[in-house]
N, C-alpha and C positions, 0 to 999 in steps of 0.2 A: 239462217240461224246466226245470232248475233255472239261475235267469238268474244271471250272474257277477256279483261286486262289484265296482259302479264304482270307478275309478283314484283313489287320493288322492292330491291334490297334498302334497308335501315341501318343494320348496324353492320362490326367491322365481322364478327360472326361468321354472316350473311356472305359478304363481300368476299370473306377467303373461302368457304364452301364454293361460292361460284368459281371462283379463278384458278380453285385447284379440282374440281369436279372431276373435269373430261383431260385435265392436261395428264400429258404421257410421263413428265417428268415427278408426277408427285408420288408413283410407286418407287422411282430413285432414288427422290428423299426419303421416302420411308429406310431404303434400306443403307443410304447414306448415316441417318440419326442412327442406327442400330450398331454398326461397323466403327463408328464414329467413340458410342458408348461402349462399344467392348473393348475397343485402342485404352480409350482413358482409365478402364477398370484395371487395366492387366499393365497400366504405365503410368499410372499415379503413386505416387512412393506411398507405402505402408506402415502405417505406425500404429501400434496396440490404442496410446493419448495423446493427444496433439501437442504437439510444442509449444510453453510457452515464450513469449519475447517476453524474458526480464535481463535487466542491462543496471550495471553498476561497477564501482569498482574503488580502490586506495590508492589515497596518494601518502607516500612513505617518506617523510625528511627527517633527515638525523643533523643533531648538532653536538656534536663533541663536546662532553664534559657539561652541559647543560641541566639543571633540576624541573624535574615535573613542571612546576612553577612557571619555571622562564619559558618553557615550552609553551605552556596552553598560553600565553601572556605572548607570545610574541609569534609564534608561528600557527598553531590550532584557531586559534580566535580571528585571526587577520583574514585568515584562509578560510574559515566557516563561511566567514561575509561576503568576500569574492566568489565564491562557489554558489551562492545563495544567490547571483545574477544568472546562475547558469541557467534556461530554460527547460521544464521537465523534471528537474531532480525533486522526487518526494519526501526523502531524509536523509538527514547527513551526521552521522557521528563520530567525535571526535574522539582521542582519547591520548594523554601524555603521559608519556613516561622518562625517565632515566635517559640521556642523551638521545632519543628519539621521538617523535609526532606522529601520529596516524592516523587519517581522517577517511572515513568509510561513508560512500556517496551510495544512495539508491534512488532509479531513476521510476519514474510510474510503472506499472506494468501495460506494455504494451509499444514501448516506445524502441527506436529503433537499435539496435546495438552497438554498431557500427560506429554510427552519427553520436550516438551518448560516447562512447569512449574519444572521439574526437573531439568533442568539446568537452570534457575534461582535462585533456591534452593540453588546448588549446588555451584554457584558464588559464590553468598551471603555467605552463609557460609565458604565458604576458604578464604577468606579474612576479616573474623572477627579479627584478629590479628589487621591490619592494621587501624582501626577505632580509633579514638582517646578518651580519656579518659574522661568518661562522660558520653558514648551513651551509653543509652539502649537496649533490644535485638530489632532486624531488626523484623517488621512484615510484613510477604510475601502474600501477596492476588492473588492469579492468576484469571485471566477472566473465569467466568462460562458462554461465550453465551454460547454453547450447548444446557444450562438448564434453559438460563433469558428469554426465548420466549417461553411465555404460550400457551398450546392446547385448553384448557378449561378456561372459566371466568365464573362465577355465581355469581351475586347480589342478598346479602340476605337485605330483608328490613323488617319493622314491618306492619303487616296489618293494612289498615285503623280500629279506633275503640280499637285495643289491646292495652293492657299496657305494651307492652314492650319496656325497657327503653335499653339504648347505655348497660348497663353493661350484661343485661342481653340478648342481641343481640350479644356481642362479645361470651360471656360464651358458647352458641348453636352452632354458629358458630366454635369456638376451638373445638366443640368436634366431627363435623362433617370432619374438617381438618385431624385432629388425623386419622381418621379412611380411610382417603383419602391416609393420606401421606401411608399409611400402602399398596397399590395397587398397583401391581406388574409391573416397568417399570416408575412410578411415581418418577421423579428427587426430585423436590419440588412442598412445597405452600407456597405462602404468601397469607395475608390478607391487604388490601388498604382499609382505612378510616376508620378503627377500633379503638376505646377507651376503654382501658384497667380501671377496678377499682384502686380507690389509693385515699389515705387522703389527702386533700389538705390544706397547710400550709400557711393561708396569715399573714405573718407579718406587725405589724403597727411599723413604724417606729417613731413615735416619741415616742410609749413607748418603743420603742429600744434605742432610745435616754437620756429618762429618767431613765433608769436603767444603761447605758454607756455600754451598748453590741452591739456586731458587727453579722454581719449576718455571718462570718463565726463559731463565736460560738454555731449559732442556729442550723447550719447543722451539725456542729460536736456531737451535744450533740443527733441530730434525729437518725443519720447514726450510732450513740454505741448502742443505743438500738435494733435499728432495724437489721443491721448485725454482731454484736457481740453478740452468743451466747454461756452461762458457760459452758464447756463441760470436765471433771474434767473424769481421768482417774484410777485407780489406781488397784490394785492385794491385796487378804483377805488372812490370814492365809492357807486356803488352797488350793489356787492358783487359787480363783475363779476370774473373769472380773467384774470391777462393775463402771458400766458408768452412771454419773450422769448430766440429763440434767434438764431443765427447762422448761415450758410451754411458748410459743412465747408471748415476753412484751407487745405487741400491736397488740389490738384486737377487738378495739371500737374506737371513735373520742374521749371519755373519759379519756383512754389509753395514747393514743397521748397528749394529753391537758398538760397529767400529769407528765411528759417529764420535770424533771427537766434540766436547762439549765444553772444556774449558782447559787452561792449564793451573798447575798447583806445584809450586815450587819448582816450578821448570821442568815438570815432566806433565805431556798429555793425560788429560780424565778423558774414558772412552764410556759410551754410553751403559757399555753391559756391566761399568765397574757400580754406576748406579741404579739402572734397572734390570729386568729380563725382561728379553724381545723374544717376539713366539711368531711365530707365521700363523694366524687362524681366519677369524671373519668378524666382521666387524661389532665386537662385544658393546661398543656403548649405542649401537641400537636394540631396545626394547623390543622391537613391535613385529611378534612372531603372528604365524597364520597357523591353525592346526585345521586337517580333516578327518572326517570319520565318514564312513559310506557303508550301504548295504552289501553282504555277501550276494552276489549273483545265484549262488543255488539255494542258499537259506534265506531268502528276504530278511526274516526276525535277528537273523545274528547281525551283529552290527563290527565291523573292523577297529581296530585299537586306533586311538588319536595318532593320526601321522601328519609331521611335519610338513606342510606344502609353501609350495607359492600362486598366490592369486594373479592372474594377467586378464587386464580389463580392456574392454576395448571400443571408445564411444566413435559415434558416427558424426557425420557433418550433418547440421539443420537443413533440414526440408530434403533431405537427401533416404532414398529406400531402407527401412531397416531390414526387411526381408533379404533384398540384393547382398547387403552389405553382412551381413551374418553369414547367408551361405558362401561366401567369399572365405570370409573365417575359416567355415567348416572345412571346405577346400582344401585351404592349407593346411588343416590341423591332420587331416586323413592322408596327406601328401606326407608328412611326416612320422605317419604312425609307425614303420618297422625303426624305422632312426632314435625313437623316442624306446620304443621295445628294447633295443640292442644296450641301447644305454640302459637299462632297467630300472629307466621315469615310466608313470603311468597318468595320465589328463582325465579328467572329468567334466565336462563343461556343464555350472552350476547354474549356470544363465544364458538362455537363449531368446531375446526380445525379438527375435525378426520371425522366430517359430511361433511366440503365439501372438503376434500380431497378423501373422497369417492366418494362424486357427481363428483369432477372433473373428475378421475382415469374412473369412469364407464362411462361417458358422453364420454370423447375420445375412448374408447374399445366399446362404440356403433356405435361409427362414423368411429372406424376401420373395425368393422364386414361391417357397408354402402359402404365402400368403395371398398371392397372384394368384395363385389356382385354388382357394378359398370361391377368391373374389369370383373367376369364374365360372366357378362349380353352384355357384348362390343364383347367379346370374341365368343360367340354364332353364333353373325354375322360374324365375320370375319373368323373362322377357325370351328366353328360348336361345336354342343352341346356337344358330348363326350371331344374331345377337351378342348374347356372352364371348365368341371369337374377337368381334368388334372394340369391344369394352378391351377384353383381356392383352391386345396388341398393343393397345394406346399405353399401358403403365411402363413397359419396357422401353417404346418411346420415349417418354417424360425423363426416366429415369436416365437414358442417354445422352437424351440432352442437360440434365440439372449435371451428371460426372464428368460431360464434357467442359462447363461453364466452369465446373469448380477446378479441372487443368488447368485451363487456361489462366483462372485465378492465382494460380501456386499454391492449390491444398494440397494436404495430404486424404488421403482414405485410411482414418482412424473409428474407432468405437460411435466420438459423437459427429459424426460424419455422419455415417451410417444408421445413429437413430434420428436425425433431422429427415430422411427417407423414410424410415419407420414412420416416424410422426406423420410425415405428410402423405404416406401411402394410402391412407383411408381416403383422405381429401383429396388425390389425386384423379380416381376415376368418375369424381362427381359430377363435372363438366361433362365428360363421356358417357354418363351414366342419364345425364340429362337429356345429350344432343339423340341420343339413340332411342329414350324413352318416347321425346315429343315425334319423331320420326315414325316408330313404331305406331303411335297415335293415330299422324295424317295418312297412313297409308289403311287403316283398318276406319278408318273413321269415312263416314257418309259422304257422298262427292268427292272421294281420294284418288276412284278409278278414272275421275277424267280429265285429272290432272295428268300434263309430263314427266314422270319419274324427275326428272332434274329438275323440275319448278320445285316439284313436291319436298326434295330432298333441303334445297336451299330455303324455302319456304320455311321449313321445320326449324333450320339450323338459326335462320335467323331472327325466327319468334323470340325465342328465349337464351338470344344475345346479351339482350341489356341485362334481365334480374341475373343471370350468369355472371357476368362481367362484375356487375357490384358487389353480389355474392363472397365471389371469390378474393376482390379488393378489398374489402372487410376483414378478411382469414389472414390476409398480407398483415393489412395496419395492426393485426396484435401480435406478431410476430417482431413488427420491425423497434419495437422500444427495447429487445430482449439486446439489439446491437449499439444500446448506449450505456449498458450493463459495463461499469468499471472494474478494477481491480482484477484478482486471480479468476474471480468466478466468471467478467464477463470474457476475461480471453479465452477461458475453456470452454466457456460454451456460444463462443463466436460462430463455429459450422453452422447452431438452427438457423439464426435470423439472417445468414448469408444463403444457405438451401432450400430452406423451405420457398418464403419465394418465389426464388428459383423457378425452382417443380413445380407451384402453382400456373404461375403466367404460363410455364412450357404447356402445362394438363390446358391452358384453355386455345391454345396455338394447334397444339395435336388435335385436338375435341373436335377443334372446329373444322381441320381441314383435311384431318383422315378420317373421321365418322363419317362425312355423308361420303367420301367416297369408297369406301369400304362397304357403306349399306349399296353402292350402287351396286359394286359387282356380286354380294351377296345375297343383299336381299330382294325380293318381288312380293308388285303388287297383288294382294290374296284376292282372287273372284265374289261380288256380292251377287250370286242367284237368285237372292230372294227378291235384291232391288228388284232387278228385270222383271222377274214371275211378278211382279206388283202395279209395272208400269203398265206392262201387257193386258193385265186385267181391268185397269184403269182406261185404256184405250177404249178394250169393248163394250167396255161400259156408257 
C-alpha cells in the first residue's frame, strides 16, 4: 500500500500549530499569558478618562511706570516673534497692560510637557539681552493641568451647636492638608473658602485728614514692623557666632494699636489714634464656600447653608486614582475622633478613584457576560468541547493586549476598556475559524486516516492566509483613528493603540492554542457506515 505525502506547512498559521502542538511548554504559556494579564489588570493605574497631555504656559514682565502702548511696542510684540520660533506652540496671546506684559503660550495637544516648559524657559532666557532697559526679570508660569483636576474634594464644616469659629476651622484644616500633601503620588492641595487669622486695620479717614497723613504712610509704617526684623550679626574675640534677634513686635491688637506711624509736633501719632485694629480673619477676601446636606434620618429634609471649607486633592499623571484616594480616605478616618472632639464634621463631595473603580469593574463584569454569551452560542453551533476552546482563547487575547498596554504606560480607563469592548466581537473570529475548519476535517470523509496531528495542522493551516488578511484589513481601519489630532485624537488614542493589539494577539492564540486544545479535547468521531460500504464493495 502506497503511503500518502505528508501535509506541508504553507503559512506562519500552520508553522506555529506544528511547533506548539506536542511541546510541554505551551500549557505554560497559556498559563504564563493569563497570570501575566491578571498582574497588569490589578497594577495598571485607574482612572474614570484618560489624561490628556496639554502643555502651556506665561511669561510675565513688568516694566515700571510703562503705558499699555509702550508695552505691546516693545516687550509683547518682540516677544510674540521669538516665541513664534519655538517648535510645537499652536497659539500665543498677548496682552498689555499698565506697567505690565503677559503673553499666554499654547502648545498642540499632545506634545510633551515637561520639554514644552523647557523651551519656553529656554526662549525666554536667550533673548534677555534684547529686552529693553527697565523690565524686570521675566516670570514663567507653565500650565499644571496634569495636577489642576482634583481626585478627591472634602467639605469641612463646624457642627451644628460647636463653637468653632472660621480661624479655628482653617487652623484643623491646615493641619490635615499638611499630612495629606505628605501621601505618596499626592500632586497637591488646595483649600477653597478658607479665612486665614490677621489684624484688621480700619482706618478713619477724617482723622487721617486731621493729622495731614496719607494711607500710604500707614502701610509703610505697618509693613516695617511687621517684615523688618533686627537681625545683627557679628564674630567675639574668639571667633564665636553671635546672632542677635528680637521677639516678633506684634502679638496682640495692643501691639498693632501701638504702631507709631508718624510724628505731629513732636509728639508720636500711634495707629489706633487713626484707625481701629480688631484681631479677626481675613475680611478683604470675598470668596466663601457654603454647604448644605441631607439629614441622615429624613433624606427630604435638607440642613441649613453651613459655612465650610473645600480641601482638594489632585494626583500625579499616570499615577493610580484608586490607590491614591484610598490613601485619602485612610487618613480622613485616622482622624475622625480628632475631627469629632473638635466639633468639625467632613463630607467627601468627590471621590474619582471610587468611580473609576466602579467604572473599570462594572465594564470587566460585562466583559466576563459577554464571554459566556459567546460561549453559550458556541455550544449550539459547534458543541460543548468546542465552545471551551473558543471561550479560553478571549481571556488569552485579553492578557496579552493589558499586558502590552503596561508595558506601554496606559492607564485602564473608560476608553481603554471599550477598544476591548470593540474588539471583543472580532477577537474570537480567528478562533472561531481555526476550530470551525478543524471540526470540518475531522467529520469530513478520509479524516479517519489521517494522524490527529496532520489533521490538526492541516486544518490550522488551510485558512492561514484568508485569516491573516482578513484580520489585516480590520487593523488598516483602525490605525488612521491614531493620526486623529487635537482634544479628540488624544481621547480616543486607547482604540487605535488596542484594538490592534488584540487582533494580532486573537491570530497568535488562534493559531497555537486551538489546535492544541482540540488535541487534548477533542476525538476523531467513528465513520461505520464508510466500513459497512467498503465491505460490501468487497463482496461484491
Amino acid at each position: 500500500m502506497e503511503k500518502k505525502n505528508e501535509y506541508q506547512v504553507t503559512d506562519v498559521a500552520g508553522k506555529l500549530a506544528k511547533g506548539f502542538l506536542r511541546n510541554p511548554l505551551t500549557a505554560v504559556l497559556g498559563v504564563f499569558l493569563l497570570m501575566m494579564g491578571y498582574l497588569a489588570l490589578n497594577v495598571m493605574p485607574r482612572e474614570e478618562d484618560p489624561q490628556i497631555a496639554i502643555s502651556g504656559g506665561a511669561v510675565i514682565i513688568a516694566m515700571p511706570g510703562a503705558s499699555p502702548k509702550e508695552i505691546e511696542n516693545i516687550i509683547i510684540n518682540p516677544l510674540e516673534r521669538k516665541l513664534r520660533e519655538v517648535r510645537g506652540i499652536e497659539h500665543i496671546y498677548g496682552m498689555a497692560m499698565d506697567n505690565v506684559g503677559i503673553v499666554n503660550v499654547m502648545y498642540y495637544i499632545g506634545e510633551n510637557r515637561e520639554d514644552s516648559n523647557l523651551k519656553l524657559y529656554d526662549k525666554v532666557m536667550q533673548n534677555m539681552d534684547e529686552m529693553p532697559k527697565g523690565v524686570m526679570q521675566p516670570l514663567i508660569k507653565p500650565f499644571d493641568i496634569d495636577i489642576d483636576i482634583p481626585i478627591v474634594t472634602v467639605a469641612f464644616y463646624p457642627k451644628e451647636g460647636s463653637s468653632v469659629n472660621d480661624v479655628m476651622l482653617f487652623n484643623k484644616v491646615r493641619e490635615i492638608q499638611q499630612k495629606l500633601n505628605a501621601i505618596d503620588n499626592v500632586a497637591k492641595t488646595t483649600l477653597k473658602g478658607a479665612h486665614k487669622a490677621q489684624y484688621n486695620v480700619e482706618v478713619d479717614m477724617g482723622k487721617l485728614a486731621a493729622y495731614n497723613l496719607s494711607l500710604g504712610q500707614i502701610m509703610k509704617a505697618v509693613q516695617s514692623v511687621a517684615v523688618d526684623v533686627p537681625d545683627v550679626k557679628g564674630r567675639t574675640q574668639d571667633k564665636k557666632l553671635v546672632i542677635f534677634g528680637v521677639e516678633n513686635a506684634i502679638e496682640s491688637v495692643k501691639d498693632v494699636g501701638n504702631v507709631i506711624v508718624a510724628q505731629y509736633m513732636g509728639s508720636p501719632i500711634y495707629l489706633k489714634d487713626v484707625a481701629t485694629v480688631t484681631n479677626g480673619i481675613d475680611i478683604q477676601n470675598f470668596q466663601d464656600a457654603q454647604i448644605q446636606y441631607k439629614n441622615d434620618v429624613e433624606q427630604t429634609k435638607m440642613s441649613p447653608l453651613t459655612k465650610q471649607i473645600t480641601l482638594t486633592v489632585a494626583k500625579l499623571a499616570g499615577t493610580n486614582a484608586v490607590f491614591v484616594a484610598d490613601d485619602v480616605m485612610k487618613v480622613l478616618k485616622a482622624h475622625e475622633k480628632e475631627f469629632a472632639d473638635a466639633g468639625i464634621g467632613y463630607l467627601v463631595t468627590r471621590n474619582y478613584g471610587h468611580r473609576a473603580n466602579e467604572a473599570v469593574n462594572e465594564l470587566m463584569s460585562h466583559l466576563i457576560i459577554t464571554i459566556f454569551i459567546i460561549a453559550f452560542m458556541l455550544v449550539f453551533a459547534l458543541g460543548w468541547r468546542e465552545s471551551i476552546i473558543v471561550t479560553f482563547t478571549v481571556p488569552a487575547i485579553l492578557a496579552i493586549t493589558l499586558f502590552v498596554a503596561y508595558l506601554s504606560g496606559q492607564t485602564i480607563n473608560r476608553i481603554t476598556l471599550f477598544a476591548f469592548l470593540l474588539s471583543l466581537g472580532l477577537l474570537v473570529d480567528a478562533a472561531i475559524i481555526v476550530i470551525e475548519n478543524i471540526h470540518r476535517h475531522l467529520h469530513s470523509h478520509g479524516g479517519e486516516n489521517k494522524e490527529m496531528d496532520e489533521l490538526l495542522v492541516e486544518a490550522t493551516d488551510e485558512i492561514g492566509a484568508p485569516t491573516n488578511v482578513a484580520t489585516l484589513a480590520i487593523i488598516m481601519t483602525m490605525v488612521p483613528m491614531a493620526f486623529v489630532g487635537g482634544m479628540m485624537g488624544s481621547f480616543m488614542q486607547p482604540i487605535p493603540y488596542n484594538v490592534p493589539v488584540a487582533l494580532l494577539a486573537s491570530l497568535v492564540v488562534a493559531y497555537i492554542f486551538t489546535p492544541y486544545l482540540s488535541l487534548k479535547l477533542l476525538k476523531k468521531p467513528k465513520h461505520p457506515h464508510h466500513h459497512h460500504h467498503d465491505v460490501q464493495k468487497g463482496e461484491y
